[in-house]
C-alpha positions in Angstrom: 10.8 -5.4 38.3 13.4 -3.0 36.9 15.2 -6.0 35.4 12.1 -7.4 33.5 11.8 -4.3 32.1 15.0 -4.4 31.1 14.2 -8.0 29.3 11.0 -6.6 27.5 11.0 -5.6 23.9 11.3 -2.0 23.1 8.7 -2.7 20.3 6.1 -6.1 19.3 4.7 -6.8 15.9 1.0 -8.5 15.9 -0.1 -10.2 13.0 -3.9 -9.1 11.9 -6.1 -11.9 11.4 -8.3 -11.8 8.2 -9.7 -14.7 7.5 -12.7 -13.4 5.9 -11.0 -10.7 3.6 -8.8 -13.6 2.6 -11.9 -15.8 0.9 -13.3 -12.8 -0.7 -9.8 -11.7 -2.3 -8.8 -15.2 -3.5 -12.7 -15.6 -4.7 -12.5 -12.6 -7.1 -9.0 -14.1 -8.2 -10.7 -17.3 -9.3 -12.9 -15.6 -10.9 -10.5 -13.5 -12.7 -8.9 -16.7 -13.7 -12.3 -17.7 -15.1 -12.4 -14.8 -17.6 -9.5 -15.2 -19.0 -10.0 -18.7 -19.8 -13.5 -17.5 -21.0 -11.3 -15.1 -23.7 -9.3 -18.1 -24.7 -11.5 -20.5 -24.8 -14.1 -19.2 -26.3 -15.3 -19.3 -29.9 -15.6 -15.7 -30.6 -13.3 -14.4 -33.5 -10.2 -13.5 -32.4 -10.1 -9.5 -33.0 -8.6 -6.5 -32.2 -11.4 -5.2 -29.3 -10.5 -8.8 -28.4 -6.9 -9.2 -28.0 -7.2 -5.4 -26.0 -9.9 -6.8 -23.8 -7.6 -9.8 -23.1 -4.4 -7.9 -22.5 -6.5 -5.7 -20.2 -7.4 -8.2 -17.9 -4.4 -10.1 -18.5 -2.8 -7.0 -16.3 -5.6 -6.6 -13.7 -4.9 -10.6 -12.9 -1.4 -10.3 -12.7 -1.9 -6.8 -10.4 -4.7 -9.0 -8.4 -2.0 -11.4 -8.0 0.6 -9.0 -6.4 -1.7 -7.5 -4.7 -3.0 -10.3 -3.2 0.4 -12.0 -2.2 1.3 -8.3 -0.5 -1.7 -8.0 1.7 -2.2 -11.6 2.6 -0.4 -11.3 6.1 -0.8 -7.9 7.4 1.0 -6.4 10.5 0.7 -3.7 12.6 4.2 -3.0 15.1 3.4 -1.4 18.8 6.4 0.5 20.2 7.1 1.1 23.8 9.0 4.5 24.2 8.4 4.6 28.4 10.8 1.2 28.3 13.3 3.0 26.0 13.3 5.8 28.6 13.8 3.0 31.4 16.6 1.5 29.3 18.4 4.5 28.1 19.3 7.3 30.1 18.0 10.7 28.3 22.0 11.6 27.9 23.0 8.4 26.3 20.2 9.2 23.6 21.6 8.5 20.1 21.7 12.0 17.9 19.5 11.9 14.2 20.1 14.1 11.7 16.5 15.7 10.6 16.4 16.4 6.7 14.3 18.3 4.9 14.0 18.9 1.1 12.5 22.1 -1.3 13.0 23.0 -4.5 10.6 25.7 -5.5 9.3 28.8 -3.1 6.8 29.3 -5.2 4.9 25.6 -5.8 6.1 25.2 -2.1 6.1 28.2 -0.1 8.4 29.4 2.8 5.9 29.6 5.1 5.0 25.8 4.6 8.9 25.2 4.9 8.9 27.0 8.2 6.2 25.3 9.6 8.0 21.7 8.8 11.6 23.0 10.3 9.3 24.4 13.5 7.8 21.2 14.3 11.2 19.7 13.9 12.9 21.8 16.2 10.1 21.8 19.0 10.4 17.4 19.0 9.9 16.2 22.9 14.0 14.6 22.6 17.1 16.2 23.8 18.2 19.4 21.8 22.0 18.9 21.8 21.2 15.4 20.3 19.1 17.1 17.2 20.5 19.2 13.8 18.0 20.0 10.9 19.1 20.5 7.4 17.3 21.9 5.0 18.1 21.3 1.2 16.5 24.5 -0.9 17.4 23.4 -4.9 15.7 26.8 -5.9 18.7 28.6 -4.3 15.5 30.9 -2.9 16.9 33.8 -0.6 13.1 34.3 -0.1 13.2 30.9 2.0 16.7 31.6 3.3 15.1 34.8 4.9 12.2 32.6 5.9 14.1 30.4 7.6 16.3 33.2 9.4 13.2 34.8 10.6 11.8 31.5 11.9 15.1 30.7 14.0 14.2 34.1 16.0 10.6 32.8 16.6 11.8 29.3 17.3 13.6 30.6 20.6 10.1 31.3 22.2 8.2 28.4 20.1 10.0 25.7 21.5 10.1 26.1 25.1 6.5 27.1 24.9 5.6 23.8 23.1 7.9 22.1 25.6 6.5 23.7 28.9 2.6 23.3 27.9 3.0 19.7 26.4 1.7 21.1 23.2 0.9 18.2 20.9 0.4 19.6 17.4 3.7 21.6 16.9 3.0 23.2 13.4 2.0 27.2 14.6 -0.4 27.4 11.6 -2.0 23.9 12.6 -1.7 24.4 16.1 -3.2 28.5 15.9 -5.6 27.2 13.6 -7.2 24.6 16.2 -10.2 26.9 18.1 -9.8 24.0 21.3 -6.1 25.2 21.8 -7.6 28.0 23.7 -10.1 26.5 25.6 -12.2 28.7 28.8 -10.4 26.1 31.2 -7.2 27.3 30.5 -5.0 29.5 33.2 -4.9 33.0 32.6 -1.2 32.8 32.6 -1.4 29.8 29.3 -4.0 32.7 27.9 -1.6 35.1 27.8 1.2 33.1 26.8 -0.7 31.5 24.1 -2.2 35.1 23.0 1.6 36.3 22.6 3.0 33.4 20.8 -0.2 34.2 18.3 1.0 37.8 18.4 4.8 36.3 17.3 3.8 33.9 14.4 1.5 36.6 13.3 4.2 39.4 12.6 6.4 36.4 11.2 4.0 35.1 8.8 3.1 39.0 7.8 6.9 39.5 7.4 7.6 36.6 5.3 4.1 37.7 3.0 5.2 41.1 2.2 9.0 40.0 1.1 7.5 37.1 -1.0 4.7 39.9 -2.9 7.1 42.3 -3.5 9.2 42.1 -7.3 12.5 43.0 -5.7 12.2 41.5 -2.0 15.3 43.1 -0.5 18.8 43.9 -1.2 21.0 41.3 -2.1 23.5 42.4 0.4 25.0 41.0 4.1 24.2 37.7 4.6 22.0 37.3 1.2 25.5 38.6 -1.3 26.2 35.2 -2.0 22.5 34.8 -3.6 23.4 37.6 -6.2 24.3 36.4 -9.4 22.8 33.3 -9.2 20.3 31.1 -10.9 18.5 28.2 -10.0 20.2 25.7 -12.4 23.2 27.7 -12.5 24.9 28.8 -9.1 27.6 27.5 -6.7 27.2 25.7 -3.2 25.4 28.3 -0.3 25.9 26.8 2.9 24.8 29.0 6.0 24.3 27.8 9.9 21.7 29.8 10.9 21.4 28.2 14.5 24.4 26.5 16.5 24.0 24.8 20.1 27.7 25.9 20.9 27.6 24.4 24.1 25.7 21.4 23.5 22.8 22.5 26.0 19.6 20.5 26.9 17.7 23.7 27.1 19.1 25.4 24.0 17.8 24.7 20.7 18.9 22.3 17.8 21.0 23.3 15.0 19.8 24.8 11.7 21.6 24.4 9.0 20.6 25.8 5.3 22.2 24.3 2.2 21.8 25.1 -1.8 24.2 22.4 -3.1 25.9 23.9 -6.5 23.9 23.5 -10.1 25.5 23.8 -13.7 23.9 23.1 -16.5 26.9 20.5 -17.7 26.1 18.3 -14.9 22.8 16.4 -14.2 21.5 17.3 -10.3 19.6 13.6 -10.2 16.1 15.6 -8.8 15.5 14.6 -5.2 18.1 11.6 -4.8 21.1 14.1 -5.3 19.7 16.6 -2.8 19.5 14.1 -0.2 22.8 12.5 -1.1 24.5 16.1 -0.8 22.6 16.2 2.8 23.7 13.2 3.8 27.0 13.7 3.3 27.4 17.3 5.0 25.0 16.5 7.9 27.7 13.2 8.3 30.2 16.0 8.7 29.3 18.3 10.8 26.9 16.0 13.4 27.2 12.2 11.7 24.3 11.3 13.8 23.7 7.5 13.7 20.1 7.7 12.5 18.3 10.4 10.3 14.6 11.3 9.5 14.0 12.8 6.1 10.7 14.4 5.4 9.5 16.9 2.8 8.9 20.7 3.6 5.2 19.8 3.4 5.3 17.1 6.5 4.4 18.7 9.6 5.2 16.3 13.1 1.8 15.5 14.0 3.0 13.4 17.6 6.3 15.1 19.3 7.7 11.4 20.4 7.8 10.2 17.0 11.7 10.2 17.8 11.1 7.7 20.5 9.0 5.5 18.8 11.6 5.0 15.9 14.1 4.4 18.2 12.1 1.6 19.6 12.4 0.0 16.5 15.9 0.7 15.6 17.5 0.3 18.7 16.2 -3.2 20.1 18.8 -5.3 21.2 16.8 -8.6 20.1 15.7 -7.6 17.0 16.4 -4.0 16.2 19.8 -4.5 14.6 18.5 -6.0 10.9 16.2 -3.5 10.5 17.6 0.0 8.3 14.7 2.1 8.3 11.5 2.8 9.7 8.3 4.4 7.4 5.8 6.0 9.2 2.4 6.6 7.3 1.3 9.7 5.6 -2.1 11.4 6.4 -3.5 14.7 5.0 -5.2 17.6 7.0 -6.5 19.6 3.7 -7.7 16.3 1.9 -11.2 17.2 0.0 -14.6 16.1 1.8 -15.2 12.0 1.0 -11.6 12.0 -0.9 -12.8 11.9 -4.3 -9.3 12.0 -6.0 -7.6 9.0 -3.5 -5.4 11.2 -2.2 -5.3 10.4 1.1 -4.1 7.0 -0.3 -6.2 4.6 2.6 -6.5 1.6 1.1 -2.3 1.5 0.0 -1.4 2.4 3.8 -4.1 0.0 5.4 -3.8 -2.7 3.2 -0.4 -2.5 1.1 2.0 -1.2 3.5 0.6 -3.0 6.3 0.8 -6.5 4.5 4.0 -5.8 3.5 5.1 -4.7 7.2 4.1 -8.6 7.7 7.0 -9.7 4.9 10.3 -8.3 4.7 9.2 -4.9 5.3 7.1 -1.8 3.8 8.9 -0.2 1.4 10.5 3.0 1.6 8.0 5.8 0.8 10.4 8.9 0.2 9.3 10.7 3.4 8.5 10.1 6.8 11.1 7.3 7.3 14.1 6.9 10.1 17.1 5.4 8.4 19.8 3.6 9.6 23.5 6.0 8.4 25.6 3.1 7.8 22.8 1.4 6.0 22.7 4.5 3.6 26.2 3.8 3.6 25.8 0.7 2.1 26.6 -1.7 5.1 25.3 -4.7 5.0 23.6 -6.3 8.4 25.7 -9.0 8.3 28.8 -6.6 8.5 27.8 -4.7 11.7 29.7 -6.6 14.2 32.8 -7.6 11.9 33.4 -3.8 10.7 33.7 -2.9 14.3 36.3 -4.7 14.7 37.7 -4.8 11.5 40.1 -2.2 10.1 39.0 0.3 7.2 41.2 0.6 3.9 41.7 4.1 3.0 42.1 3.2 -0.6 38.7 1.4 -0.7 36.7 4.4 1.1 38.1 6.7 -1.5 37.0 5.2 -4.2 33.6 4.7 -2.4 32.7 7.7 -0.6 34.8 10.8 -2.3 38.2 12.0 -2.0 37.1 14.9 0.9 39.3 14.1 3.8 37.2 15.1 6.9 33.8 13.0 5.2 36.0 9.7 4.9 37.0 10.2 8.6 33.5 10.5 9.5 32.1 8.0 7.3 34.7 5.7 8.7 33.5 6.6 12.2 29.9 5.8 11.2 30.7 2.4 9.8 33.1 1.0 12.4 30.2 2.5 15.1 32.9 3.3 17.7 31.8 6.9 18.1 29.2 9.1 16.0 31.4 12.2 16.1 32.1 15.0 13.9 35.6 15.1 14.9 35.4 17.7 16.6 35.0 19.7 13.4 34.9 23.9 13.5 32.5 26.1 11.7 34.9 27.3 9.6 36.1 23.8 8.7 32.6 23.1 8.4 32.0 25.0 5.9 34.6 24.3 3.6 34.5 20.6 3.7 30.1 21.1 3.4 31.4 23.2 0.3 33.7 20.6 -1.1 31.3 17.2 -1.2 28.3 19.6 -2.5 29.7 20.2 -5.3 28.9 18.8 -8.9 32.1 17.0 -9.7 31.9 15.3 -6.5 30.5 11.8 -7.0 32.3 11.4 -10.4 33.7 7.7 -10.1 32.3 7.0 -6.9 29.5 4.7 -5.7 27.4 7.5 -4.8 23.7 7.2 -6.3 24.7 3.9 -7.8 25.1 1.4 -4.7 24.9 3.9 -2.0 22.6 6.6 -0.6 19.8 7.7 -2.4 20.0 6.1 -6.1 19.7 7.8 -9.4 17.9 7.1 -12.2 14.2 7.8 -11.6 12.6 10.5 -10.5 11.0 8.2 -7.6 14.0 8.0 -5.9 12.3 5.9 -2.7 11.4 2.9 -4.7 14.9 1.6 -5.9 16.5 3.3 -2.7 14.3 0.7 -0.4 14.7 -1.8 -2.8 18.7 -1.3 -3.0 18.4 -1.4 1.1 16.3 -5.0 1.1 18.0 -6.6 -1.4 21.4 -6.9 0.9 19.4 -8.6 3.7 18.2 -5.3 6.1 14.4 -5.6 7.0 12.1 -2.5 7.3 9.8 -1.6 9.4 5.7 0.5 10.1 5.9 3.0 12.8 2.4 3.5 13.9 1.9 5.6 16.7 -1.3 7.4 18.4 -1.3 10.4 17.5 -0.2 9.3 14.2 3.4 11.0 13.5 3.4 12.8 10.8 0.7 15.0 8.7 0.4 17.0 5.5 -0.4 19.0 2.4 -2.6 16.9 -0.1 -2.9 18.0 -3.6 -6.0 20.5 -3.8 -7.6 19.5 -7.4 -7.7 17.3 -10.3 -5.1 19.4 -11.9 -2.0 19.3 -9.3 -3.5 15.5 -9.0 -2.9 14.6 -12.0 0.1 16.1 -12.2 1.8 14.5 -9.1 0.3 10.7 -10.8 1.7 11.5 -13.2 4.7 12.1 -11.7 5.2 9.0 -9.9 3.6 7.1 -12.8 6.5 7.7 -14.8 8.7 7.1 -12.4 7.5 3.8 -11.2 7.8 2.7 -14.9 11.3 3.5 -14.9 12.2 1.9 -12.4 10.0 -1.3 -13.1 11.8 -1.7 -16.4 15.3 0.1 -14.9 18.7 -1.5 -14.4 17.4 -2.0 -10.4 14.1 -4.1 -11.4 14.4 -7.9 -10.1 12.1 -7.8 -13.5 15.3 -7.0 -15.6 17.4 -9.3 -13.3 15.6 -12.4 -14.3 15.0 -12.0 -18.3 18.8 -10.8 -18.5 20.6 -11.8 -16.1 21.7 -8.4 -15.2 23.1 -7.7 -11.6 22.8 -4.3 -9.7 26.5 -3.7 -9.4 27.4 -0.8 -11.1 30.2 -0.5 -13.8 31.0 2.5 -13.5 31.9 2.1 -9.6 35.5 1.0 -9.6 34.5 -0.1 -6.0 31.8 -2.0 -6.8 34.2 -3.2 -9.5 36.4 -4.5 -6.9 33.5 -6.5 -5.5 32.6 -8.3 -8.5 36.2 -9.2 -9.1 37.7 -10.9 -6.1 34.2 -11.8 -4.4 30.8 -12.0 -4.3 31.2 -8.8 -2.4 34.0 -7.5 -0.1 33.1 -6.9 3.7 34.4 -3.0 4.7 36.7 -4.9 7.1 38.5 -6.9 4.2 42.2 -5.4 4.8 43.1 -4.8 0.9 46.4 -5.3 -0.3 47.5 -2.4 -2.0 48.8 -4.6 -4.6 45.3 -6.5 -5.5 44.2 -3.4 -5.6 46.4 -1.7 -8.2 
């Protein structure tokens, strides 16, 4: 029995059957079809409400018929997290590096921060194998305090959440619940429960009265590197605020906060060049084969969302194409009968899933485990050979920086012999973090171009994922029960608007961007970038050059 468990998928994707959904979409495509021959073959004048009528539905058809290609096979993928546990032993458990992104303590409070980074920490998977970074690109002390504050509450949180199962791990969500303290309950989980209230009270009431007051606190101790500084214009703050020093099960994950460096000479590339930054000094300090980036909104709705990823990414028979896993949004605040869409039903039930049933949803900027030497730019093809291959120095310069200590654990992470952090101090830390944070760091490298988060658009996700696909890696749904993740939906037309707007023009730039197959077929265009001597390299000597290609320092000069 133990060895047919050992022979069963950690994961199974099951087609949906919609036979009926499939006549009444390809019926309103025909007739689709029908009016626009109506328009042309009609013999109504040819006028101007005419021709905007036509070019109307001209769009609508060509929408219907994307649409209708995307959703036509839907899937659904079931993951098996007790087999993992059968498989792997808990202390053979990969790392991941959790990531989590703010820019403005005012449109996104501390306490919301918090909140994420708590349910983060308190996730049913070893500690030692866990590290969360936070990005803050309003160089806030308000949420550095926030976060220091929440580290003291996080060393009752956890092992409370732990020791009582505890499925919502959000304290605001969680306190908020009237069932959590239900007349069943032990007087001992009363008490306990009544003092943890007691504990996230005073810390929410601590965090309120430094945000309402004009001057919050002295800029003094650990907040003197905040004085003086801007929010376009400062240099690189990087503070650990919590270290598992002896890599203890029982201890608590580390927490790490970072404030990559802003001039106004240099463009910061919005979101993208936040998580580039944290890829790179998470890959120092922990270089954890997998990571989960989420926003400071995204609460963990379902503790094992860990495992069920993992299901995904780590199955021997077909885990090893796929480079990340997107988990579906939901909203706890969303408006009575949704009247804005926000809770965006119909693109999870029927986009995402039908393209789950193709090559993959796509990447949907939150909520998604990803593959590190996918980010990297690995291709899936390249797995095996660049474990056994040997890495050219020259050739990782040019790709990943010039820092010393990141090429040695970038190297590590692409040859997959050992996801280490070589053994790397604080202090070092520190500096090196310092060093690929800063602005002149990804000059001339492939960095945002064919590598980690892409630049270019303010909807980073969508030529990210695309970037990912297009060298062959598949993606994948992770839907569990509970579902895994939950958040803050946009509270009225207004902020609505605003965020459609948003992605709106984002999407456009990127449909009519360098990245766009669109672009690819009219002009022949390739996504190589010129300005990546690297990727110059590949479009030189091949269609592109393996990582274990031993380079001849002549070629290469």
């Amino acid at each position: 029995m133990a060895n047919q468990g050992h022979d069963l998928p950690l994961y199974e994707k099951i087609w949906v059957k919609r036979k009926f959904q499939r006549v009444i979409d390809t019926l309103i495509l025909v007739l689709l079809l029908l009016l626009l021959s109506y328009r042309l073959f009609s013999s109504n004048n040819f006028t101007f409400p005419w021709f905007l009528a036509f070019i109307c539905e001209s769009w609508f058809t060509f929408t219907w018929i994307v649409i209708l290609n995307t959703k036509w096979s839907p899937a659904v993928t079931i993951t098996h997290p007790n087999r993992l546990l059968l498989r792997v032993p808990e202390s053979e458990f990969p790392p991941v590096d959790l990531l989590v992104t703010t820019a403005d303590h005012v449109l996104e409070p501390p306490i919301i921060t918090v909140n994420t980074v708590l349910s983060l920490l308190a996730l049913d998977y070893p500690t030692n194998k866990l590290a969360c970074y936070v990005s803050d690109d309003g160089c806030s002390p308000l949420t550095f305090y926030a976060l220091m504050e929440a580290s003291k509450f996080a060393k009752f949180w956890v092992p409370f959440c732990k020791k009582n199962c505890v499925q919502v791990r959000a304290p605001f969500r969680y306190f908020s619940d009237i069932a959590t303290n239900k007349s069943e309950d032990s007087l001992e989980f009363k008490q306990e429960w009544l003092q943890m209230k007691d504990m996230y009270d005073n810390l929410c009431q601590k965090i309120e009265e430094v945000t309402g007051k004009t001057i919050p606190f002295q800029l003094d101790g650990e907040f003197a590197v905040f004085s003086n500084t801007d929010q376009r214009n400062h240099p690189t703050i990087i503070k650990v605020i919590l270290e598992n020093m002896g890599d203890l099960l029982d201890g608590l994950p580390h927490l790490i906060y970072i404030s990559r460096e802003k001039r106004p000479q240099y463009h910061h590339n919005y979101k993208a060049g936040a998580m580039n930054v944290l890829t790179r000094v998470s890959g120092l300090m922990t270089n954890a084969p997998f990571i989960l980036n989420v926003d400071c909104d995204m609460f963990v709705n379902n503790p094992k969302i860990v495992l069920h990823a993992l299901c995904i990414l780590m199955d021997s028979q077909r885990g090893k194409e796929v480079a990340f896993v997107q988990c579906f949004q939901q909203f706890y605040d969303g408006i009575k009968d949704d009247p804005f869409g926000n809770q965006w039903m119909i693109t999870f039930k029927n986009i995402i899933m039908g393209m789950a049933g193709l090559q993959g949803p796509f990447y949907g900027g939150t909520n998604a485990f990803h593959r590190r030497n996918a980010i990297y730019g690995l291709y899936p093809d390249e797995i095996e050979s660049e474990r056994k291959g040997k890495l050219e120095e020259k050739i990782l310069i040019e790709k990943f920086g010039s820092s010393k200590e990141f090429i040695k654990s970038s190297a590590q992470a692409l040859g997959g012999s050992a996801f280490s952090a070589n053994d790397i101090t604080t202090f070092n830390f520190i500096e090196a973090a310092t060093q690929v944070s800063n602005c002149e760091y990804e000059y001339d490298t492939c960095w945002g171009k064919q590598m980690g988060w892409l630049y270019g658009s303010i909807s980073e996700d969508v030529p990210t994922g695309l970037n990912i696909q297009r060298k062959g890696w598949r993606s994948e749904c992770c839907t569990p029960d509970p579902i895994a993740f939950t958040g803050c939906a946009p509270g009225g037309i207004l902020s609505t608007m605003l965020q459609q707007k948003r992605w709106a023009s984002g999407l456009t730039v990127v449909f009519f961007g360098k990245h766009s197959p669109i672009t690819g077929m009219l002009f022949g265009t390739r996504p190589l970038d010129s300005n990546c001597s690297f990727c110059d390299l590949q479009r030189t000597y091949s269609i592109r050059v393996p990582y274990n290609w031993v380079v001849n320092t002549t070629l290469v000069e």
